[in-house]
N, C-alpha and C positions, 0 to 999 in steps of 0.2 A: 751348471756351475762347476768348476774344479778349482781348486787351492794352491796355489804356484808355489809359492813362498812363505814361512813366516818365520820372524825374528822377536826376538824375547831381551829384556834388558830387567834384572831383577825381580823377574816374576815367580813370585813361591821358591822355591827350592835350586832355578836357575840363575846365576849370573848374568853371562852372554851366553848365549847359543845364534845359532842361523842353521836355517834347516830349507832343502827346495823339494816338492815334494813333485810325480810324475803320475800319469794317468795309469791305469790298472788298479792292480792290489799290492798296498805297502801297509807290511806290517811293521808295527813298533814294538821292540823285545826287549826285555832286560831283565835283571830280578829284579825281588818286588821290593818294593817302597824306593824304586831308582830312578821314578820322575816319569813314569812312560803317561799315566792320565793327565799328568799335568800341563803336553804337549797339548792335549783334545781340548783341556779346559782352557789353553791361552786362546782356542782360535774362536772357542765358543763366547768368549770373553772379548775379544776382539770382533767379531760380529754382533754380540747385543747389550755389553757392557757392566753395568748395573745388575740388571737381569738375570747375567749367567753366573753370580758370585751366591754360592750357599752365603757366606758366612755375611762379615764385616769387608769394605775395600781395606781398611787395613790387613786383614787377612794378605792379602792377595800381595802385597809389598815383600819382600826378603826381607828377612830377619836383621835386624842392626842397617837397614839404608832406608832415605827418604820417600825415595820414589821408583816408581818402573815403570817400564813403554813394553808394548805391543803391537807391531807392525803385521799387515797381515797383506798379501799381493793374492787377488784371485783374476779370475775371467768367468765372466755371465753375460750369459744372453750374447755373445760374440763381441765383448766390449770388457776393457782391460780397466780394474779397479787397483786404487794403492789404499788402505785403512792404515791410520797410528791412534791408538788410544794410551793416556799418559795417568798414570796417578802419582800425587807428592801429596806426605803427608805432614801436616803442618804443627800438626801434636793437638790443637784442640778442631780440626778438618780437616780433612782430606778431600782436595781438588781433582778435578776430573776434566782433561780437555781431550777432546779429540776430531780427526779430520777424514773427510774420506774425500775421495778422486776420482772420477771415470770421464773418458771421454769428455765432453765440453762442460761437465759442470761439478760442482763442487761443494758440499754441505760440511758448514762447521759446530759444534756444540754434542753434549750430547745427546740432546734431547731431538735435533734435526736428524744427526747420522742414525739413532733408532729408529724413527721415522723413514728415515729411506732405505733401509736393508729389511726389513718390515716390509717395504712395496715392493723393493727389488726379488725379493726370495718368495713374498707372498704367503709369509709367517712369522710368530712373533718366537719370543723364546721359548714358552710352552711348546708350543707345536712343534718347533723342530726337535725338541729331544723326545717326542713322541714320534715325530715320523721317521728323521735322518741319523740322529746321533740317540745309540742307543748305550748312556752310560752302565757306567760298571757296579754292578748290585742293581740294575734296574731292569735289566730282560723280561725277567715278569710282572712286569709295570699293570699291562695292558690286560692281562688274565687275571689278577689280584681285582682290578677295578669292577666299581659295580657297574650291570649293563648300563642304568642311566648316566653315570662317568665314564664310560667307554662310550657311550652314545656323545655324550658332549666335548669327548676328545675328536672322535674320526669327523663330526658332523661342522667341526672348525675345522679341522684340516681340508676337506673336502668342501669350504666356502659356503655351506649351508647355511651357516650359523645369520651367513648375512642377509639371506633369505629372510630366516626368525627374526632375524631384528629388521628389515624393511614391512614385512609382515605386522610387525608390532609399532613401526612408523604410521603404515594406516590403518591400523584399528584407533592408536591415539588423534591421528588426522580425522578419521570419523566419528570421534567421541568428541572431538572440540570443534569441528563443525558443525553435530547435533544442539552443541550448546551454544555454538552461535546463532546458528537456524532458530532455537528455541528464545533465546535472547529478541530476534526479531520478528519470529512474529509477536511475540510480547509486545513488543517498541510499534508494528504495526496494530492493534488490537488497541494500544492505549493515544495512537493518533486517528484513530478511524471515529472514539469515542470524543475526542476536544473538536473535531471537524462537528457533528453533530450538534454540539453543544452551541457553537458559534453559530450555526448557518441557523438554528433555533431562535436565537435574537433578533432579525430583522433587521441587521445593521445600518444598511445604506438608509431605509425608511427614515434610522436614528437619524441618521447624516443630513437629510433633506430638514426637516422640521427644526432641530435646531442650529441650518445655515439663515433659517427665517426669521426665528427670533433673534439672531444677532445682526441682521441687516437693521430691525427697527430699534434694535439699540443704539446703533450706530448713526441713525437720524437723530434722533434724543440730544446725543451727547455733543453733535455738532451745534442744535440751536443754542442750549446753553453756554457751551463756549462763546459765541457772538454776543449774548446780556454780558457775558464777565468783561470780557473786554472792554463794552460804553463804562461797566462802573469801575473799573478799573483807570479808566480814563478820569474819570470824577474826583475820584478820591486820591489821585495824583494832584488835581490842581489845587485841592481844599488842602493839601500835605503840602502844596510850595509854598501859600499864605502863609500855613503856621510855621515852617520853617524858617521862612524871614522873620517873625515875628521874634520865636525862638532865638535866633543868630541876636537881633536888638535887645532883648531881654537879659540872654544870657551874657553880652558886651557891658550893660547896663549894671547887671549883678557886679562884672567881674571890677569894672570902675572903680564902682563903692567899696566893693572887699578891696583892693589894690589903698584906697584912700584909709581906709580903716587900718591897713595894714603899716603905714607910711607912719600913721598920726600914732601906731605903738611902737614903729623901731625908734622914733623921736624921743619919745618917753622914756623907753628902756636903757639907749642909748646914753642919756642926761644922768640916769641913774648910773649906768654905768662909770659914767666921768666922776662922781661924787665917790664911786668906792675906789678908786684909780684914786683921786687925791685922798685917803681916807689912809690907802698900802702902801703912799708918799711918805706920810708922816711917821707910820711904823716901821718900815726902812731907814729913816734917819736916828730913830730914835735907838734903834740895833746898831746902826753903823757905830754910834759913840759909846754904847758900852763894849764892841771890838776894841774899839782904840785904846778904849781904859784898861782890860785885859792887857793889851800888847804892851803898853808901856810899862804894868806892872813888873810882866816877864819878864822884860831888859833890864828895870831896875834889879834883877832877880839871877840874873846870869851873866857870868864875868867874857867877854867878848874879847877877843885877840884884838890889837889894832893893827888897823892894814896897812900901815907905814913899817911893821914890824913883819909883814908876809914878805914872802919871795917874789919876785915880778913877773915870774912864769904863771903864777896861781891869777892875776889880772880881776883883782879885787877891788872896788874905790872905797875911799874911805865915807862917802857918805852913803855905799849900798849894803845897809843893817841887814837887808835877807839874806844878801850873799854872804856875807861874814859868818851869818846864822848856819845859813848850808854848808861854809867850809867845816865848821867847826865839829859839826853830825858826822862829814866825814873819818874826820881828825877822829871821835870817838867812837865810830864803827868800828874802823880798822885794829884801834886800842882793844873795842871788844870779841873781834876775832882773834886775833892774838891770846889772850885769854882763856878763850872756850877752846881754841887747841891744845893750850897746855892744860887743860880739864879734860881735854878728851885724851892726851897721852896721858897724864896720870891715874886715869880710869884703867886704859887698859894694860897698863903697865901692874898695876892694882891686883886686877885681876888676872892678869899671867897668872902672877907671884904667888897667888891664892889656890887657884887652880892645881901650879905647881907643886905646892905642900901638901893639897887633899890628892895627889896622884901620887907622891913618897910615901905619904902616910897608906894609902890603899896598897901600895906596893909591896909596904911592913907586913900590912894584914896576911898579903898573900902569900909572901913565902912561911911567915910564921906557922900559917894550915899547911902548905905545900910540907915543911920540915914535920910538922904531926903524921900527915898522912902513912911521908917515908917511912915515922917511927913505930906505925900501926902494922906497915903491911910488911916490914922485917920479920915483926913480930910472928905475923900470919903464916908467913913462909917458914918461920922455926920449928911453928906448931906444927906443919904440914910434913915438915921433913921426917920430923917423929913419929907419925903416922905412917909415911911410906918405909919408914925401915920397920916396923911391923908387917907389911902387907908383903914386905920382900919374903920375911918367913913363912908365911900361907903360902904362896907361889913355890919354892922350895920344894915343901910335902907336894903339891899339886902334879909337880913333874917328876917326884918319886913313883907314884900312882901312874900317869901314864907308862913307865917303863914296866912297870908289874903287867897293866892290861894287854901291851903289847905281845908281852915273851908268852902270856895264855892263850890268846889265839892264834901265835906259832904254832904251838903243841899243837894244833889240829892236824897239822902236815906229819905230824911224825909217826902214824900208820898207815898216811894216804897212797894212793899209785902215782902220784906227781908229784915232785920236789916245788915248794913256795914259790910263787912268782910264774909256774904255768897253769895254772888252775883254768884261766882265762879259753888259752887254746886249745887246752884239754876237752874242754864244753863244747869248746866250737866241734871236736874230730868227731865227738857223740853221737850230735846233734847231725852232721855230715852222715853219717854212717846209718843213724834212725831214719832220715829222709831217704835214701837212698833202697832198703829196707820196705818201707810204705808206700814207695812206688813199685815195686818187686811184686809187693802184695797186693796194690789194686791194678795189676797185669795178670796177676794170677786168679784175681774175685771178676776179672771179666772175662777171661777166658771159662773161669767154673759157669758164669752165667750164661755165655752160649752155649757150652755142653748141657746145661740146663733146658736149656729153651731148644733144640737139637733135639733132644733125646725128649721131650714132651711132644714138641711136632712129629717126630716118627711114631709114638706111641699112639697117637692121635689117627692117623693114616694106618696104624693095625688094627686100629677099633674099628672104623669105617670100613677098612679094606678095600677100598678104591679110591682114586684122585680124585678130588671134590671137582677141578677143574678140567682133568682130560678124561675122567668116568676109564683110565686105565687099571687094572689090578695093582696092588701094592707087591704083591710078594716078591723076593727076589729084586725089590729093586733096590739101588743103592742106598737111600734113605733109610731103608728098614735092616739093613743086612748090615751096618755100620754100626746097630745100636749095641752090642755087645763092648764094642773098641771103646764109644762113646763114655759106657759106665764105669768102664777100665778107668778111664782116660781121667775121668772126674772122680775117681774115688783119689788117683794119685795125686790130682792138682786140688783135692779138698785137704790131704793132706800134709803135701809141701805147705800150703798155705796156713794150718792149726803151726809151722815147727817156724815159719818165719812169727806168726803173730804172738809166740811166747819168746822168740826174741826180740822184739820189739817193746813186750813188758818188762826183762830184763834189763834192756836198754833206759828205759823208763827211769829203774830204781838207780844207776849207773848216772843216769844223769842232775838226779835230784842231789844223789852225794858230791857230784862236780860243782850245782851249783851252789851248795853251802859251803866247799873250798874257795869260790872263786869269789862269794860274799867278806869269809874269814880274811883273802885277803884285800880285797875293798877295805873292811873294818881296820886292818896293819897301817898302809897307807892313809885311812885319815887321823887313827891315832899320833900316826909320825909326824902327818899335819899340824894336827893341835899342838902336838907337844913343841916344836918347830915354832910355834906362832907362841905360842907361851912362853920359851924362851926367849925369844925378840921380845916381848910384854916385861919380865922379868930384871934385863939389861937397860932396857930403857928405862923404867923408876928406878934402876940404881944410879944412873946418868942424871936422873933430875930432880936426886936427894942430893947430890953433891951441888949443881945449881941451884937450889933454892938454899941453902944454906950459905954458899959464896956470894949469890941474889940479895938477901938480908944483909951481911956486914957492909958492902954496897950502898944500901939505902942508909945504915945509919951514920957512916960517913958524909954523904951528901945531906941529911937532915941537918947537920954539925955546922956545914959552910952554911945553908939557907938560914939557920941564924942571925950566925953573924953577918950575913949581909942585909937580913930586916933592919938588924941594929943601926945599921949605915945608915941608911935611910930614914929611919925616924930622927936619928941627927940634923939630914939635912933638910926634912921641913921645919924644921923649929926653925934654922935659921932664916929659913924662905919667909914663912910669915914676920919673924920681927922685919925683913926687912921692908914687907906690905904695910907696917903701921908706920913705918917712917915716909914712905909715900903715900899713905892719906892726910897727914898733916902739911903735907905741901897744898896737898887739894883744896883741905878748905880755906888757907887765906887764898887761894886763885879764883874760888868762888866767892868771896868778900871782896876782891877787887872788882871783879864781874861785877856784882850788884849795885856798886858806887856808879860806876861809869854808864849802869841801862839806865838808871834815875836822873841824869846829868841829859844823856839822849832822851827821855821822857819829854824833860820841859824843853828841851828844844826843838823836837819835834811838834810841840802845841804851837809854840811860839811862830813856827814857819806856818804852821796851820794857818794861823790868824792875821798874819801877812798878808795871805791868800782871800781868807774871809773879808778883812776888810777892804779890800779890792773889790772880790765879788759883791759886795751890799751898796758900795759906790758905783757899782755900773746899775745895779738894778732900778736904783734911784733913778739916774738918769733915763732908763727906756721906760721905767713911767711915765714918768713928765711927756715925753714924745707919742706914746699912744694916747695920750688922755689928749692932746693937742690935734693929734689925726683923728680920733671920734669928733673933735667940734668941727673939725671941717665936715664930715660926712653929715653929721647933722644939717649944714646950711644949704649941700646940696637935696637931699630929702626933703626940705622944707620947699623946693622950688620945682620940683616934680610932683608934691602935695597939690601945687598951685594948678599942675594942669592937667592933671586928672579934676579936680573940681570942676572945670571949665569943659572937659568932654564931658563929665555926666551929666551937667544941666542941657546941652545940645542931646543926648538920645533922648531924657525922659520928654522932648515936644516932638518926638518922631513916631510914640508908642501909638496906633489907632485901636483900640478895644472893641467898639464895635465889626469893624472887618476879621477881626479874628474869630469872635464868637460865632460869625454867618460860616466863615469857611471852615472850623471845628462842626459844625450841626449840618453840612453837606457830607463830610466827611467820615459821619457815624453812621448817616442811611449811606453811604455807600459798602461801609465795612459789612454791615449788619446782612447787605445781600449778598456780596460773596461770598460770608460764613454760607447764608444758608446754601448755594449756588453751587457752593464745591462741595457739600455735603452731598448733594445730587448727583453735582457729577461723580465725588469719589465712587458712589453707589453704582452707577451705572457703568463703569469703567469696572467695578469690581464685577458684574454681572457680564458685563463685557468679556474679562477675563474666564471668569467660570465656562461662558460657552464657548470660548475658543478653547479651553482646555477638553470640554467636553467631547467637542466638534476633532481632535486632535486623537484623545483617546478613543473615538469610532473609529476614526483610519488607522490607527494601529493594530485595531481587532481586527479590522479588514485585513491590510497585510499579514498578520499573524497567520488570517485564516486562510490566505493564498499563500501562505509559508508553509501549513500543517498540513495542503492539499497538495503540494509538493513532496514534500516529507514523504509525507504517506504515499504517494505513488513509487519514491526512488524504493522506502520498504517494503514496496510489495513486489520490484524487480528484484531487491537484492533476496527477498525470501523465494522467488521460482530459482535463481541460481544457485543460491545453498541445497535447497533440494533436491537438484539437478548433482550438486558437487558429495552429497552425502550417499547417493546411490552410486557415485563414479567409485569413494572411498571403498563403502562398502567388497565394490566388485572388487577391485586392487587386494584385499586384503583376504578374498575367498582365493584369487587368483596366486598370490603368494604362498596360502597356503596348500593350495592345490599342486603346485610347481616345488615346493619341498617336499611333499610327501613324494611326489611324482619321482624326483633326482630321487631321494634316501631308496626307493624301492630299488632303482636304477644301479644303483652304486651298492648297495649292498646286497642286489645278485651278482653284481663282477667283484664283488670283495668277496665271497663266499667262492666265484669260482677260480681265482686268482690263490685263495687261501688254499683250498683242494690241491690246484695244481703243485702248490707250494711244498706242504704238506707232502702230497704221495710222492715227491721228488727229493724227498732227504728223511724220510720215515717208511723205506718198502719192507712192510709184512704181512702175514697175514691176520694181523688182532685189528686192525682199524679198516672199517671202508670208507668214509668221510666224514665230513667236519659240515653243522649246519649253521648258518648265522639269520636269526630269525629281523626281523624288521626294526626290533628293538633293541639289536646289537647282542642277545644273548647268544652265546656259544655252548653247541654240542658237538659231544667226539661218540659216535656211530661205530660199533666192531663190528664185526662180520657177521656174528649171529642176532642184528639188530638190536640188540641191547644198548642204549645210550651211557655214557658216563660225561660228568660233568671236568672239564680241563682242570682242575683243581685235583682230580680223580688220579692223573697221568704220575709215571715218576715223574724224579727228580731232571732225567735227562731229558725226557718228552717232555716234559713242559716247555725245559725251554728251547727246545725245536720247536714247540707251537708257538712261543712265542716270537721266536725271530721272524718264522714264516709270514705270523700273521705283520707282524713289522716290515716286511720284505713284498706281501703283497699291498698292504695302505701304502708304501712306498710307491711301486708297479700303477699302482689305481690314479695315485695324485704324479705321476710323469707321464700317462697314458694321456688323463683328462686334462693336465695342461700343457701338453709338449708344442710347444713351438709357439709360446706366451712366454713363458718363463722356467726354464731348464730346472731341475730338483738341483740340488745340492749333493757333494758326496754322500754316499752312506759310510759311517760313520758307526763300528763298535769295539765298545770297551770292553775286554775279558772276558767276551761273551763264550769262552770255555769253561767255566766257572765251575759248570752243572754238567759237567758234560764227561763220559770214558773216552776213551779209544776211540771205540766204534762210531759215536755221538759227534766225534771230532771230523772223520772221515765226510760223513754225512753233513757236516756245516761245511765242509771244503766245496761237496758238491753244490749249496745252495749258491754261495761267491761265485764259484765259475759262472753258474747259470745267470744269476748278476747279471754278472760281465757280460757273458757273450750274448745270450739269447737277449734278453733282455735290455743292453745296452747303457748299463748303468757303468759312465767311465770315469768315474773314480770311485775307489773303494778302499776305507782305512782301517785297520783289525791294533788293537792291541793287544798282546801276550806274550806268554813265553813258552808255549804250547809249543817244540821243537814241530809235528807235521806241519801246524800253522806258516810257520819260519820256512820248512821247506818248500813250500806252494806259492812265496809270494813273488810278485816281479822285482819289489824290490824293499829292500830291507833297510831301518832307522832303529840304530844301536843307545839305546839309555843307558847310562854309569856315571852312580854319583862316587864320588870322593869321600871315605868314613872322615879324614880330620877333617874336609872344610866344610862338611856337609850340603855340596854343589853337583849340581846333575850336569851330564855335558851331553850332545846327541854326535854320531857319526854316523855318514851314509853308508851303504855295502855292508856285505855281511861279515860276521863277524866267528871265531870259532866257537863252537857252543858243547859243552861234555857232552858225548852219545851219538852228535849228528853229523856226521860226513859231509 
């Protein structure tokens, strides 16, 4: 795989960039904090997304924008890829789209393009910053880890892992087909016991014996049926006699009731007519006391005469109701007229009323309104005389502050700083102390390596030879220096007692600055107070003269709201008298009113009875007419009377007695047999029933038990295949594990001899002769006089030689074991001069060549600012951010750098 291009849009601390990157070694350079790892992280971030962000995706966005993109152009496996991964943050999410491109196909989401750079590289993001990319602060990843975590990093890398997990597919495969094996022979053991159980019974025997008793029930039930049928015959004919008989009888009944019924509507009817003439006579006898009533009324009410109407009103002179009704008219209208001028001087009435009790309310309330005025003038006078008191306390108040000011002036007038520099006085002290205590702890650490110097040499003259090269001490530099040493540290124990008593002086020097620069704090808020005390001061003198100008105000207006209640109570008085002159109109309008509804009373009766005596004249008459339709109904009744008599003497000579009686006493021994008859049969049908049920339920158990001999044979094929499939499992899962240990042994002798090679190729001395890695991924470092040390043991610089090494052969191991499947990836490191001198630097130059060339690792990324780094690369990518806009920008070729030509 190599990395062609990648483009950046608001990612961390970039704007825009675009960068192309070439096969070799390109380092990335700049100073530090100028965006150089934040190139590794867009690509690392652009290949697995999610995954490769320590923080939050918000993180990952520029500061003050929404969103960024991450474009990334590689080629793998000989096939040209395009990546854009996109984040926009939405304030409560942040979205995540992204797309990747190769040859003829194309995954979008992110959860597909993880998915496919994951198959494509043949690691997830763990893995590759354990094999390819070895970020910055992380070199000693691999040597810090415990064997069993270094076991579980290289043995993923190395596709092991997936061994352990198919390994652990069939063991669970074996374990759940033990439990299905176990499940069936169970299911076989409890069908081999119901098979027993049934063949036990004698089934078919059952079968034979009661196919027999049901054939002779089955003769049984046919002869009976052939008796019911003759009496069934019988007792149909002795049932048609009596039904004739019945049909004449009940004709005969119905005759008689029908005459009976005839000879009482007769009666009833007759009666009826008597009370008909009876509500004759009391209708007439009403009609004439109407009439007496009505003529009274007329004599009783003076009528218009209709010669005297208008001829549009189309009145006769002999039609007395109409006269009646003009006249109600005539006095309606009178008494609408009326009741409106009652209803306008109601509310005319009540205006005027209303109106006096809203003057009069009006009085009330300015009369309080003018008290109020007169109260709160008052309040204000008292108040004013109070604040020209309080004026004289405030007075003294800011004589006081001017006395406390000009005293802690006085403090300046022996001080080294004139008032008002106190402040930066402190600060130059304070500047000068710090500068002082760093002097001193340059000077407490150089006394402490002369320390530790001159006890180490002291140590090596007690011994008198090199613990580690068993050479003589004397004469050597260590020990012959120790004279210089004690010089050296009497004078810098010294310097050091003459700086640390000025530094105490310093001390006292600044204690007095800060109670100058308090005194003036305390000047400034006295001048404060006093400042706000004066604005306090002027303002109650401003709102002594308001509240006293405030007061003659209100009692001026108290003065007018008087005399204007006075107004007012004038003009209700005059409002009510004129309300009592308009209720004396009202009550004669209601005395006319009452004449004129007594006048419509009677002549509303009087129409009444117009009416009534009309209605009691017609009622009369449709008596009379019903009472005349009952006698005809009567004379018809009486002649259908006649011939119902004449049918019922014709049935009662049809009735024969005897023939009925013979065919009733056929008809009861017939009944009497087929009670008992179907009793038999119900019995026999019901025992019928039973052995066909019985006979039904044997052939069931039959089939059941040619079901459970089925069963049972398919479970005892499927229990020789499970046991067959349990010993397959088993092997698979010996076989797995045989075939992991077999590879781990395999790969971690070519990791140890990969590592060696590594190792003696960027580490030549003579203190180490090789590195061992046992089975279990633990690491030993071997010197030359076989003494082991553990890598933990190593400096600072050796370690992390051992560690890239060992990074560089897991690299070597997983491009060996999968080359021409799927190409490694660049290698890939951050500052991995971190831990490193001079000499350390040289020696990582040489492992990158070896890279490259022997090894054929064609592309390889370094980032630093390591100037030999810079000078070994093919090609160089320049970092520089911007201090005001705080934006990194990149540029290709090199750049001039302080010291390097």
């Amino acid at each position: 795989m190599r990395v062609d291009r990648l483009r950046l849009s608001n990612f961390k601390c970039y704007g825009e960039a675009d960068l192309g990157l070439d096969r070799g070694v390109t380092v990335v350079h700049g100073v530090n904090g100028s965006g150089k790892s934040s190139l590794l992280e867009a690509c690392f971030f652009a290949l697995y997304g999610s995954a490769a962000i320590p923080g939050t995706r918000e993180d990952v966005i520029r500061t003050g924008e929404e969103e960024c993109e991450v474009e990334l152009w590689f080629r793998h496996d000989g096939t040209d890829y395009h990546l854009e991964r996109g984040l926009k943050d939405y304030g409560d999410r942040v979205s995540h789209d992204c797309l990747l491109e190769g040859g003829d196909a194309s995954w979008e989401g992110p959860s597909s393009v993880d998915s496919a750079i994951t198959n494509l590289l043949r690691m997830d993001a763990d893995a590759f910053v354990n094999c390819a990319y070895v970020r910055q602060g992380e070199v000693n990843k691999l040597i810090h880890a415990s064997p069993s975590t270094r076991q579980d990093i290289i043995d993923d890398l190395l596709q092991l892992g997936k061994l352990e997990e198919y390994r652990e597919r069939a063991s669970e495969a074996r374990l759940g087909v033990n439990d299905v094996l176990d499940n069936a022979r169970g299911r076989k053991e409890s069908l081999d016991e119901q098979v027993a159980e049934k063949e036990a019974k004698g089934l078919h025997d059952q079968l034979n014996e009661l196919q027999s008793e049901l054939n002779g029930t089955r003769d049984e039930i046919e002869r009976l049926e052939g008796n019911v049928e003759e009496a069934e015959a019988t007792r149909d004919e002795a049932q048609a006699v009596l039904d004739d008989h019945e049909e004449k009888r009940a004709e005969l009944e119905s005759v008689e009731s029908d005459v009976s019924e005839l000879q009482d509507a007769i009666t009833e009817t007759e009666r009826e007519r008597e009370e008909l003439k009876t509500r004759i006579a009391e209708r007439k006898e009403g009609l004439d006391d109407l009439r007496a009533e009505r003529d009274e009324l007329l004599d009783e009410v003076d009528l218009p005469d209709a010669s005297d109407l208008p001829d549009d009103i189309g009145v006769d002179a002999d039609d007395t109701p109409a006269l009646v009704d003009h006249q109600l008219d005539e006095l309606e209208a009178e008494a609408e007229e009326l009741q409106e001028r009652i209803n306008e001087l109601s509310v005319e009435i009540g205006t005027r009323s209303d109106e006096a009790d809203r003057l009069a309310e009006r009085a009330d309330e300015l009369e309080n309104e003018a008290e109020q005025r007169r109260e709160e003038a008052t309040e204000l006078e008292a108040e004013a005389e109070e604040a020209d008191a309080d004026l004289d306390d405030l007075r003294e108040k800011l004589d006081g502050f001017d006395d406390d000011i000009e005293s802690h002036r006085e403090a300046f007038d022996d001080a080294p700083v004139e008032f008002g520099d106190a402040e930066s006085h402190l600060d130059d002290l304070r500047d000068e102390r710090e500068e002082l205590r760093e002097e001193a702890s340059d000077l407490r650490t150089g006394v402490q390596t002369l320390r530790t110097r001159i006890e180490e040499g002291e140590a090596l003259l007690d011994e008198g030879k090199c613990p580690e090269c068993g050479q003589p001490v004397d004469g050597s530099p260590h020990v012959d220096s120790l004279d210089d040493d004690r010089a050296a540290l009497e004078s810098k124990e010294g310097e050091l007692d003459e700086l640390e008593s000025r530094i105490e002086a310093l001390d006292e020097r600044i204690d007095r600055a800060k109670a100058l620069r308090e005194a003036e704090r305390e000047v400034a808020s006295l001048r404060e107070n006093r400042d706000n005390l004066e604005q306090l001061r002027e303002q109650k003198a401003g709102n002594v003269a308001e509240k006293r100008e405030r007061a003659a105000d209100l009692r001026e207006e108290a003065d007018a709201l008087e005399s204007e209640a006075a107004e007012k109570r004038e003009d209700a008085e005059s409002t009510r008298e004129a309300a009592d002159e308009l209720r004396t109109d009202l009550g004669e309008a209601n005395g006319g009113r009452a004449t004129v509804k007594a006048t419509m009373e009677t002549l509303e009766r009087l129409s009444e009875l117009f009416g009534a005596v009309d209605s009691a004249g017609a009622d009369v008459e449709r008596l009379r007419d019903e009472r005349a339709s009952k006698a005809e109904l009567n004379e018809e009744r009486r002649e259908r009377l006649a011939e119902k008599r004449e049918r019922k003497r014709e049935l009662e000579s049809k009735v024969d007695e005897g023939r009925v009686e013979k065919a009733r006493s056929e008809k009861e021994r017939a009944d009497e047999y087929l009670e008992q008859a179907t009793e038999a049969l119900e019995a026999l049908e019901s025992e019928e029933a039973d052995l066909r049920d019985r006979i039904g339920g044997v052939r069931n158990e039959i089939e059941e038990l040619e079901s459970l001999r089925d069963r049972r044979d398919a479970v005892a094929e499927r229990v020789d295949a499970l046991e067959s499939l349990y010993d397959e499992a088993q092997d698979l899962q010996e076989m797995y594990s045989d075939l992991r240990a077999e590879l781990r042994r395999r790969n971690v002798e070519t990791l140890e001899r990969m590592l060696n090679e590594t190792f003696d190729l960027v580490y030549q001395n003579d203190s180490y002769s090789h590195i061992e890695l046992s089975g279990d991924y633990e690491l030993t470092v071997y010197q030359k006089d076989g003494e082991t040390l553990d890598p933990e043991q190593l400096s600072g610089g050796e370690r992390a030689l051992f560690n890239l090494s060992l990074r560089c052969a897991i690299y070597r191991l997983l491009s060996e074991g999968v080359e021409g499947a799927a190409p490694m990836p660049p290698l890939i490191l951050d500052e991995p001069t971190v831990f490193l001198d001079s000499g350390h630097v040289s020696q990582l130059l040489t492992l990158v060549e070896t890279m490259r060339t022997e090894y054929g690792v064609e592309q390889i990324i370094l980032v630093s600012h390591d100037e030999e780094l810079v000078g070994a690369a093919d090609s160089l990518v320049h970092v520089e951010k911007d201090p005001t806009t705080n934006r990194s920008t990149v540029t290709r070729g090199k750049r001039p750098i302080p010291g390097l030509d």
